[in-house]
N, C-alpha and C positions, 0 to 999 in steps of 0.2 A: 379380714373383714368377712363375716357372713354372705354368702353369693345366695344367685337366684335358688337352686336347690334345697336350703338350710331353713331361709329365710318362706318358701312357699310349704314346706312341709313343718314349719314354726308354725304358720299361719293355721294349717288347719287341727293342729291340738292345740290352739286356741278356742278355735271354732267347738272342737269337741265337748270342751272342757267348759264353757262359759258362755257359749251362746243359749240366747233365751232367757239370761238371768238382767235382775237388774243391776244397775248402777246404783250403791248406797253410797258412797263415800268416793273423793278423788284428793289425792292427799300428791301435789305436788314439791319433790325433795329438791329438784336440781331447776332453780328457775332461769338459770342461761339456756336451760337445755329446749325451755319451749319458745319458740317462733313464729310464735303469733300472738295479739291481742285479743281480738276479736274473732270469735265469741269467745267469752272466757271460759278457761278450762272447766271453772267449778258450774258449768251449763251440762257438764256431763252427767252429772248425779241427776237419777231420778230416770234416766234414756236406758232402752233397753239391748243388750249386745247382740247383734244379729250378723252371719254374712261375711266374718274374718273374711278377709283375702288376703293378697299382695302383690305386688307390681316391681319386678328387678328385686331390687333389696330393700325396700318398704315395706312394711306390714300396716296394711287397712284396716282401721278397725269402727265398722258404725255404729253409734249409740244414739239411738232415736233418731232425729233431724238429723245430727251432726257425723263428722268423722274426724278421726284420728289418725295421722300419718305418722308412724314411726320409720325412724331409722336408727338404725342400732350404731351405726360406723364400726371402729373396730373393736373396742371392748365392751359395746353394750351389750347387756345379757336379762333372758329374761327368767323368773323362777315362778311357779305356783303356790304361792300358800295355803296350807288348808289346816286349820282356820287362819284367818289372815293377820298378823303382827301387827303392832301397831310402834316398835321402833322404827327408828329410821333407817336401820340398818347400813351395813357398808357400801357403800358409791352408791346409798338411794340416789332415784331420780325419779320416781312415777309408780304408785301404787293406786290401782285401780281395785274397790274393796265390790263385789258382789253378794247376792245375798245367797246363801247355800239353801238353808230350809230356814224355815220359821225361828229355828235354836242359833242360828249362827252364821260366819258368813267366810267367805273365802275370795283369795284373789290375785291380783296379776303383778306381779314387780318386777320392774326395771331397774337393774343397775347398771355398774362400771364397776370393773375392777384396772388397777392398775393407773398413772396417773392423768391418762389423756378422758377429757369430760366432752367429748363429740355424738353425744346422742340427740335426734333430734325430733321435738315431737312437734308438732301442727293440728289444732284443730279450726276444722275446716266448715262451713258452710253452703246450703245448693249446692253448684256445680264449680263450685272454686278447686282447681285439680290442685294446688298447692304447688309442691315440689314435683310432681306428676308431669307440669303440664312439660315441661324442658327433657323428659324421658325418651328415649325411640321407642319403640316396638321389644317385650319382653324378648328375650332370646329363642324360648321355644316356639316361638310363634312364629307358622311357617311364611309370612311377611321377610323375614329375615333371609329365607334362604334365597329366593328373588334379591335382596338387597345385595348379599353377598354374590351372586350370580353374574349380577351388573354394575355394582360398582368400578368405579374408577378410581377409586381411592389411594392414592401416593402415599402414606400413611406407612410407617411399619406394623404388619400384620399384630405384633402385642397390643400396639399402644389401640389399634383401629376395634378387637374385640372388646379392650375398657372403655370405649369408651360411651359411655351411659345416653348419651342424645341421640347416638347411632344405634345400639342394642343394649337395653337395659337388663342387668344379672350377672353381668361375667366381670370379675374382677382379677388381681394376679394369678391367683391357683389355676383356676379352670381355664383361663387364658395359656399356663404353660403346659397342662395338662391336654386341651384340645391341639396344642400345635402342634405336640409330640405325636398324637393319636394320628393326626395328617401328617406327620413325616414333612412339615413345612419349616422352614427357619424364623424366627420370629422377626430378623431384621427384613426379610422380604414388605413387599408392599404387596396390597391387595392386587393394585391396577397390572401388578409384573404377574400373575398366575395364569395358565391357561384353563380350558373351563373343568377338564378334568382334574384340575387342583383346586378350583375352586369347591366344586362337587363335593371332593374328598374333607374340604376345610367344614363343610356345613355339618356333612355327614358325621366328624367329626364330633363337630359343639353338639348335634343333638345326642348322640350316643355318649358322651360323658356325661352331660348333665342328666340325662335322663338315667343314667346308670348309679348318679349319686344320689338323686331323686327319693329313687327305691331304696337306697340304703339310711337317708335319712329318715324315712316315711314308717323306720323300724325305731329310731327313737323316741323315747316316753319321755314326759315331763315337758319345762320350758326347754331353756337353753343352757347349757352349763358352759363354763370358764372356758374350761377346755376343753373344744371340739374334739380334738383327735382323728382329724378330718384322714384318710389315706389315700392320700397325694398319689400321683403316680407317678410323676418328677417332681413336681412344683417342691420347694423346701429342701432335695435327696441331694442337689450337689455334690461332688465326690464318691457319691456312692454309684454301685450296677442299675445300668440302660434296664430297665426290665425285657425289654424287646431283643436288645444283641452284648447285654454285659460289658459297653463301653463307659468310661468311666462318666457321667455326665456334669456336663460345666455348665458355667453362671456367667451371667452380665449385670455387674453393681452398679447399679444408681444410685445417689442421693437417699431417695425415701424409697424403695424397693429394688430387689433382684430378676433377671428370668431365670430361669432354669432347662437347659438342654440337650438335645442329647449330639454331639460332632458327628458320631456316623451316621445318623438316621433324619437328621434334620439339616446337617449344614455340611456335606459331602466330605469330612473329615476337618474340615477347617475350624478353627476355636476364634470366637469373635473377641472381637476389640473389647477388654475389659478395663478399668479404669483402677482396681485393684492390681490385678497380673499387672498391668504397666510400670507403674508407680515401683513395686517389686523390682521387674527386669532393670530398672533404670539404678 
C-alpha cells in the first residue's frame, strides 16, 4: 500500500500538473468505490483544482467548494492522460477530465490493477474531515516525536507505528524499515524503551521517510503498478542484514509479514513464527 512518502510526493505532481485548471467532465467507473452521497460527485464539474495535498495516505484534492479524499489502498494507481481517453479502461474507477487549452483536454485516472477494488473516494463538503477526522497527527509532524517520547503504549512497536489514529503514513514497509534503522525488535512495546530508545525510534521514522521522500519527489508521472519501492529489509527476508550480512527473518501473519534482522534487532534470537512452527512440528 502507498505510505506517507509515495502518497505526499503523488500529491504534489498532481498539484504541478492540474492545478488551476478546470473541471469539465467526472466520469465515475467504480461506483462501490465512492463513499459518500452527498454532494454528488457530478457537483465537481465546472470547480476549479487548486491546493493538492495530503494527509497519511490520502490524497486531498479541492475543486471549488468541494473536496475530494482519495485513498488508493493497495492496488489503486493513478495515471495522466494527455489528451484524456474516453474508454473505460482496465480497473477504471475515477476519471477526472480537465481542460488543457481551448483545443483539448487532459486528465487524472484512477484505477486498480489486480482483483481487490478497495479504492476509496469521498466528496466532501465545509469542514466535513470525512475519513480525516479518525487520523492522528501525519508521521512527520514533529507532534509525534513528543507522542512517541511519552507514550505508554503496551502495543508491539510494529503494530503501534500502523497504526493510523496514532500516527498517520506508516504502513508495513516503513514500519520494518524504521525498526531496523533503531536496532529495536518489533515485538517490543513502546511503554518497555528507555528514552534513549525511544529517541533513536523517532529519529529513526523521520530519517527513512524523509529519505524516501526525496527519492520519490524524483518520480515523473502519476503512479505506476509497480512501485519498485527499495525496501531496506521490509520484503528481503532470507536475504543480507544490509548493516551486518545476517541472514534476516520474518514473522507471518495472516494478511501480512515483518521483516527482521536477529542480530541487530532481537540480540540473536528468531521470533516466534507461525510458518517455522507448523514446519518444526
Amino acid at each position: 500500500m502507498p505510505e506517507l512518502p509515495v502518497i505526499r510526493a503523488l500529491a504534489e505532481r498532481i498539484e504541478a500538473q492540474f492545478s488551476g485548471q478546470e473541471v469539465v467532465g467526472v466520469v465515475l467507473l467504480q461506483f462501490s468505490s465512492l463513499k459518500t452521497v452527498e454532494p454528488p460527485i457530478d457537483a465537481l464539474a465546472g470547480g476549479t483544482l487548486a491546493g493538492v495535498a495530503s494527509y497519511g495516505k490520502y490524497l486531498v484534492l479541492p475543486v471549488g467548494d468541494l473536496r475530494v479524499v482519495l485513498h488508493l489502498s493497495q492496488a489503486g494507481r493513478v495515471t495522466f492522460e494527455e489528451p484524456a481517453k474516453t474508454s473505460r479502461g482496465r480497473g477504471g474507477v475515477l476519471r477526472l477530465n480537465f481542460v488543457r487549452d481551448p483545443e483539448g483536454t487532459a486528465a487524472l485516472f484512477v484505477h486498480e490493477f489486480g482483483r481487490e477494488r478497495r479504492v476509496g473516494i469521498w466528496v466532501l463538503a465545509g469542514d466535513d474531515p470525512g475519513p480525516l477526522a479518525k487520523l492522528g497527527p501525519e508521521a512527520l509532524d514533529p507532534v509525534v516525536g513528543e507522542l512517541l517520547m511519552t507514550s505508554g503504549d503496551k502495543r508491539r512497536l510494529h503494530t503501534v507505528l500502523r497504526d493510523q489514529r496514532l500516527v498517520a503514513g506508516i504502513g508495513r514497509g516503513h514500519a520494518d524499515d524504521i525498526l531496523h534503522r533503531a536496532r529495536l525488535a518489533p515485538t517490543r512495546s513502546l511503554a518497555s524503551l528507555d528514552e534513549a530508545e525511544r529517541r533513536r525510534l523517532h529519529d529513526s521514522l523521520v530519517e527513512d521517510l524523509t529519505l524516501r521522500l526525496d527519492v520519490e519527489r524524483g518520480r515523473e508521472g502519476g503512479l505506476p503498478a509497480k512501485l519498485s519501492e527499495d525496501w531496506r529489509v521490509h520484503g528481503h527476508w532470507g536475504e543480507p542484514c544490509p548493516d551486518c550480512a545476517t541472514e534476516l527473518a520474518r514473522v507471518s501473519y495472516e494478511e501480512y509479514e515483518m521483516t527482521y534482522c536477529p542480530r541487530c534487532q532481537t540480540e540473536g534470537k528468531l521470533l516466534a513464527d507461525r510458518r517455522r512452527s507448523r514446519f518444526l512440528k
